[in-house]
C-alpha positions in Angstrom: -91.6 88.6 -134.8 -88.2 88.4 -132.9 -87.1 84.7 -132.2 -87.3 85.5 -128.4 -91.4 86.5 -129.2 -91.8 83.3 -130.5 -93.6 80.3 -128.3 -91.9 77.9 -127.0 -94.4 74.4 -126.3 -93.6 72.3 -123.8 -95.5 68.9 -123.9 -96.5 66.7 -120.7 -95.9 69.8 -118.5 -95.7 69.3 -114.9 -98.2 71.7 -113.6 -97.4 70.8 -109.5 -95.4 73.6 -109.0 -97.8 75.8 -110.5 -100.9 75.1 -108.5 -100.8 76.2 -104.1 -102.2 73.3 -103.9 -99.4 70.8 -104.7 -101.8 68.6 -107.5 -99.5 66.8 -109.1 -101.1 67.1 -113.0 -100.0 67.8 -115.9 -100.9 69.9 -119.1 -101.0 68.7 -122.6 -99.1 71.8 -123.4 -97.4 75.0 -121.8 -95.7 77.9 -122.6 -93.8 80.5 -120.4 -94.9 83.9 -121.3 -92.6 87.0 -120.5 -93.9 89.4 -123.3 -97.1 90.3 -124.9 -95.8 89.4 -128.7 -95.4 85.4 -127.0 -98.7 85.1 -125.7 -99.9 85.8 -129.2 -97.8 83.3 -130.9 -98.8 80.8 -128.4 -102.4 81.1 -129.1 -102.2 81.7 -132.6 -99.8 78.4 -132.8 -101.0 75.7 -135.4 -100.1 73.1 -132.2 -103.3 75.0 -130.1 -106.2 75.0 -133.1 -109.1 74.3 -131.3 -107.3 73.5 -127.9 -109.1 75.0 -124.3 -106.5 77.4 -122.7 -106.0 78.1 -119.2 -103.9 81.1 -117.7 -101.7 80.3 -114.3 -100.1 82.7 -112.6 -99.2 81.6 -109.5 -101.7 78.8 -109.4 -103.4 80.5 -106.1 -107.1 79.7 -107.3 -107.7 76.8 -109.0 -108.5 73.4 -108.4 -106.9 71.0 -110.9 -108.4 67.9 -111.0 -106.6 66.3 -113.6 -104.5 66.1 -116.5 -105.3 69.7 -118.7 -106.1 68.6 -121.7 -105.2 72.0 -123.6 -102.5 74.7 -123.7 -101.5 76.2 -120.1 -100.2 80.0 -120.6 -97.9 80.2 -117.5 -97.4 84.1 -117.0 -94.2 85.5 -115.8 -94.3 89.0 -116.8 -92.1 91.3 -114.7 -91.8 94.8 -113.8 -93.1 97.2 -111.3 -93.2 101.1 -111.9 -94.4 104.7 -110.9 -96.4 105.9 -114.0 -97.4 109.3 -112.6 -98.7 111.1 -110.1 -101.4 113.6 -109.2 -102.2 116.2 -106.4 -104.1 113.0 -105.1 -103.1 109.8 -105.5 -99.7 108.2 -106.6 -100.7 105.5 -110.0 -98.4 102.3 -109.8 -98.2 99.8 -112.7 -97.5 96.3 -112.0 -97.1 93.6 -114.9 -99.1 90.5 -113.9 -96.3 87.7 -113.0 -95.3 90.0 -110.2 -95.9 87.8 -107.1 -98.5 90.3 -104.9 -97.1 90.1 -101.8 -93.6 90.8 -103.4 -95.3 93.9 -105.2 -97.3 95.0 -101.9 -94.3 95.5 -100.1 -92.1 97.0 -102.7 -95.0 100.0 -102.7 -94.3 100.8 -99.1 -90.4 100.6 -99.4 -90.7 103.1 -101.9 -93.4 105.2 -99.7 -96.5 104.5 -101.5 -99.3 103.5 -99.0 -102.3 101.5 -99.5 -102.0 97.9 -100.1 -100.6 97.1 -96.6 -103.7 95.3 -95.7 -103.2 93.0 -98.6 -100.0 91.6 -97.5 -99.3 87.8 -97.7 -102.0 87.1 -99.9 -100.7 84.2 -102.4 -100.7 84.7 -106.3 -99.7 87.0 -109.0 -100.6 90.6 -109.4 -102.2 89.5 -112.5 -105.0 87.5 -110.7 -105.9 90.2 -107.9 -108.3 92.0 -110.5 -109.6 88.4 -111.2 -110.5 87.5 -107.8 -110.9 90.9 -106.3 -108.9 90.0 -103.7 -109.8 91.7 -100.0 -108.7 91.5 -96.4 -108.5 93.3 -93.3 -111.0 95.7 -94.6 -109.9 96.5 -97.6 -110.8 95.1 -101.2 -108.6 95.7 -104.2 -110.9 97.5 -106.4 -110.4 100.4 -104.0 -106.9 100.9 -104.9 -107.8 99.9 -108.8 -107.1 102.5 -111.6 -107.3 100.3 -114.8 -105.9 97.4 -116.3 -103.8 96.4 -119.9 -105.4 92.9 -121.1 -105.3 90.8 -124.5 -107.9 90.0 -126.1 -107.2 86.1 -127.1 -109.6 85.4 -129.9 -108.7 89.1 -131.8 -105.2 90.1 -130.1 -106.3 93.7 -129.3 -105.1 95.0 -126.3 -107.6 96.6 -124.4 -107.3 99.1 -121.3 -110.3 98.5 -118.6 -111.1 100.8 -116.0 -113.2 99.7 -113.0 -116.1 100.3 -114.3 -115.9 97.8 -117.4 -113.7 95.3 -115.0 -117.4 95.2 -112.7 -115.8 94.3 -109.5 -117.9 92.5 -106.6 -117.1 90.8 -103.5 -114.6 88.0 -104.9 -115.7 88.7 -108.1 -115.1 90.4 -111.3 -115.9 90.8 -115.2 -113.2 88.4 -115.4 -114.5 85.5 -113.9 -118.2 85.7 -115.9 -118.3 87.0 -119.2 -114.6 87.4 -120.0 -113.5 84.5 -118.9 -111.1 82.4 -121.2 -111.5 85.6 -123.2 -108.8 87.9 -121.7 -105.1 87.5 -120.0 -104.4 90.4 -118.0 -100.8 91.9 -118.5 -100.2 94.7 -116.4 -102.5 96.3 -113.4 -102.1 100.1 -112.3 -103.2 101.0 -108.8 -104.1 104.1 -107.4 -102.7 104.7 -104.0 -103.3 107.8 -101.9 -101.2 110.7 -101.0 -103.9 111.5 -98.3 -103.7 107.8 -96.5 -105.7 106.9 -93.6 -105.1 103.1 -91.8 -107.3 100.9 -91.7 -107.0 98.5 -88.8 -110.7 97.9 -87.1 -110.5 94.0 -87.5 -110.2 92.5 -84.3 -107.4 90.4 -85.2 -105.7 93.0 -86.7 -106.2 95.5 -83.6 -104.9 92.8 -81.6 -101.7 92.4 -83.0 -100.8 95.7 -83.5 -101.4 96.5 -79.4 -98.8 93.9 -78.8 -96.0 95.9 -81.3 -97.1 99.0 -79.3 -99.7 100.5 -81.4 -102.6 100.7 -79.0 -102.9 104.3 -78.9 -101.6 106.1 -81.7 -102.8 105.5 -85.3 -100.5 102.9 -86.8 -98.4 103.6 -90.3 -98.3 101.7 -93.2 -95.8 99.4 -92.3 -97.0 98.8 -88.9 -100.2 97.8 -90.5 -98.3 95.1 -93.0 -96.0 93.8 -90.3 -99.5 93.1 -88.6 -101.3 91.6 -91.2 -98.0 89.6 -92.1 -98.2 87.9 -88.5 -101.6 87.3 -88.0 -101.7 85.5 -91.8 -98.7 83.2 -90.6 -100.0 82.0 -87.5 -103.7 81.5 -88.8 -102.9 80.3 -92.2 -100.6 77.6 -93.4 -98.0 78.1 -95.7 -98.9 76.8 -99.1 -95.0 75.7 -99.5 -95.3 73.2 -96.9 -98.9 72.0 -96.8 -101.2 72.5 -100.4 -103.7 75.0 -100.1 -105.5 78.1 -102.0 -106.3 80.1 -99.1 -109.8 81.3 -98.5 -111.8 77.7 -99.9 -115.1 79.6 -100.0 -116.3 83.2 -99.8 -118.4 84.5 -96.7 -121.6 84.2 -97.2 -123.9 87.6 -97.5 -127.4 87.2 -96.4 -130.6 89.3 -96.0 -131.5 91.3 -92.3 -134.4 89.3 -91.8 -132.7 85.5 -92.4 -129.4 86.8 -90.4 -132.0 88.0 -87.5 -133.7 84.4 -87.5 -130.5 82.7 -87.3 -129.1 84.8 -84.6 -132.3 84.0 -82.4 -130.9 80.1 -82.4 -126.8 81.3 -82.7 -126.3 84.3 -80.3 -122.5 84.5 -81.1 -122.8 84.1 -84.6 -119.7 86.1 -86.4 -121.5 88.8 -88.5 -120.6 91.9 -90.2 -123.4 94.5 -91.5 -123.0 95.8 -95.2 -123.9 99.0 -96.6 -127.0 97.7 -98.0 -128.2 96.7 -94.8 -127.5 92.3 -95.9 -124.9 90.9 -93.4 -122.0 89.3 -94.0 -121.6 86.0 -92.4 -118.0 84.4 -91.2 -117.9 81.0 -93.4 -115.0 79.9 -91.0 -116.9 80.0 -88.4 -120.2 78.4 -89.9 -117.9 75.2 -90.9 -116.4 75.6 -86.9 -119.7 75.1 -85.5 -120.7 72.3 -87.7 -117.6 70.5 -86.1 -115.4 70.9 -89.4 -112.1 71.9 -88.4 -109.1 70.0 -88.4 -111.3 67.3 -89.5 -110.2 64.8 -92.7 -111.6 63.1 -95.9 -108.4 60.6 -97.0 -105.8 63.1 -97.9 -107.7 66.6 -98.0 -108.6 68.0 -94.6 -110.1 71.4 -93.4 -107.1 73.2 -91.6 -107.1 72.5 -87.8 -106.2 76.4 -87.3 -108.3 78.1 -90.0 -111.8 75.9 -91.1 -111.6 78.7 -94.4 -108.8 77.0 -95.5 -109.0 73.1 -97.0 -105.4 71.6 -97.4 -103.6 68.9 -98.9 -102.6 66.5 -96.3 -100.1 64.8 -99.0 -101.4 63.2 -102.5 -104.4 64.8 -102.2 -106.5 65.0 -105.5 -108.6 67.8 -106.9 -111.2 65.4 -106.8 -110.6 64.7 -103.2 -110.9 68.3 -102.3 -113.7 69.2 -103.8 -115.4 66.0 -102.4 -114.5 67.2 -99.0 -115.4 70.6 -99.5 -119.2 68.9 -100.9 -119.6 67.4 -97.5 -118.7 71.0 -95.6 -121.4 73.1 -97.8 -124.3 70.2 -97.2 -122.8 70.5 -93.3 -123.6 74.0 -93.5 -126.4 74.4 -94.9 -128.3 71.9 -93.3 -127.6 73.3 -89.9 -128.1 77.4 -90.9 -129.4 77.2 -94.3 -126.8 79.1 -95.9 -125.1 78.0 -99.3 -121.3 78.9 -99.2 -119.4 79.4 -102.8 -116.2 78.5 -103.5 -113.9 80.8 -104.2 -111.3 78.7 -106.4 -112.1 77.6 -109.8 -112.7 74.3 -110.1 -111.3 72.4 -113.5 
């Protein structure tokens, strides 16, 4: 192993710059990892025997809520490349400290259409797969081809295609059974030659008529300079006010229980699935229980967004998830639904 493969620990690490939500925490140990061979050396380093690990990226998902008592793996991998291409589809390989929005728009600068509707969501490429991140009707499995991971406890490296990666709504392999098992280095998308938009959400639709794109169908770049805008005045900027973005996922429920509530809430924000289940708007469940803009000490639910909690200033994880306690019991007492977070909580 090189000297530049080797790991460098850092001890009483700051972790507030790593985290959207500004918890000022630390970790018993860190270590920046910008190749393959140093993630190895980290874990396999006498100073993490029996140490738990956690894997940031751009700290988008997680809750801290306190000191980690264990090694943090900050991953900066870089590089973004076209691997190959079929009569089909162009395949895109991203390494997993790319920031995803920065990655998102670099495809469409280079003509590669597909993850416009993705735009402006926080985080690393690294933890899309993870979270199976979605918006504006589309969800990134869609646009998955496979994935390059290592395997912490053996340090094989392993390929995953979508299958093995078992993608659900805000959900993945990676978050069940392989978690604290795997760290994800590099993500390949699949993006099509034949694209079609996507722009049915009514926000979305909105924004583009007012840029002129009522009547014909809207490129690529329309579509991100949309989804950009309508992001930025609903959601707050995690640089200036702590946040993770979407606090909990919407709730899918069963015909017959979405029927019954819709008797008692006649507007009720609803989306039918494939399966015939509906999708429920969590924002607008915590709305209607009188939620937004509303405060527990420092955490609040965001006065423009009630998806979104935020840290006011010196917030604690704690704090958060105590606020976000009293929004699910809120919720479910007035429609019976359970909302799930979609941050993990440490």
């Amino acid at each position: 192993m090189s000297q530049s493969d080797s790991a460098a620990f850092i001890a009483g690490y700051p972790l507030k710059s790593h985290n959207t939500f500004g918890f000022d925490v630390r970790a018993q140990f860190a270590c920046r990892i910008e190749r393959e061979a140093q993630l190895m050396a980290a874990v396999r380093d006498p100073r993490a025997a029996g140490l738990p690990r956690l894997v940031l990226g751009g700290g988008s998902n997680v809750v801290l809520t306190g000191d980690f008592a264990g090694l943090v793996l900050l991953v900066a991998l870089q590089g973004r490349r076209v691997v190959r291409e079929d009569d089909h589809a162009w395949y895109v390989e991203a390494a997993a400290g790319e920031p995803w929005h920065d990655f998102v728009e670099w495809t469409l600068s280079h003509g590669l259409p597909g993850l416009e509707n993705l735009a402006l969501i926080p985080g690393t490429v690294g933890a899309a797969p993870i979270q199976n991140i979605g918006a504006y009707g589309v969800e990134m499995c869609e646009r998955f081809a496979s994935l390059r991971a290592v395997e912490l406890e053996t340090g094989a490296v392993v390929e995953l295609d979508a299958d093995a990666c078992r993608f659900g709504y805000r959900d993945s392999f990676f978050k069940r059974e392989g978690r604290d098992r795997f760290v994800i280095t590099s993500v390949t998308f699949r993006l099509p030659k034949l694209w079609q938009p996507r722009a049915g959400y009514a926000d979305l639709a909105r924004e583009l008529a007012a840029g002129g794109h009522a009547d014909a169908a809207p490129s690529a770049r329309a579509i991100f300079d949309a989804v950009v805008a309508v992001r930025r005045a609903k959601l707050p900027d995690p640089l200036h006010l702590g946040n993770a973005g979407s606090f909990f996922k919407n709730p899918v429920v069963e015909a017959a229980q979405f029927e019954a509530l819709r008797v008692k809430e006649p507007e009720m924000v609803s989306y039918v699935q494939p399966d015939g289940r509906v999708k429920l708007a969590a924002g607008w469940l915590i709305d209607r229980c009188g939620w937004k803009g509303r405060a527990m000490g420092a955490a609040a639910v965001h006065e423009r967004q009630a998806l979104v909690l935020v840290n006011l200033g010196g917030a604690s994880g704690a704090e958060v998830l105590a606020l976000a306690k009293a929004v699910r019991r809120d919720v479910r007492a007035r429609f019976g639904v359970e909302l799930e977070a979609e941050p993990v909580c440490l």
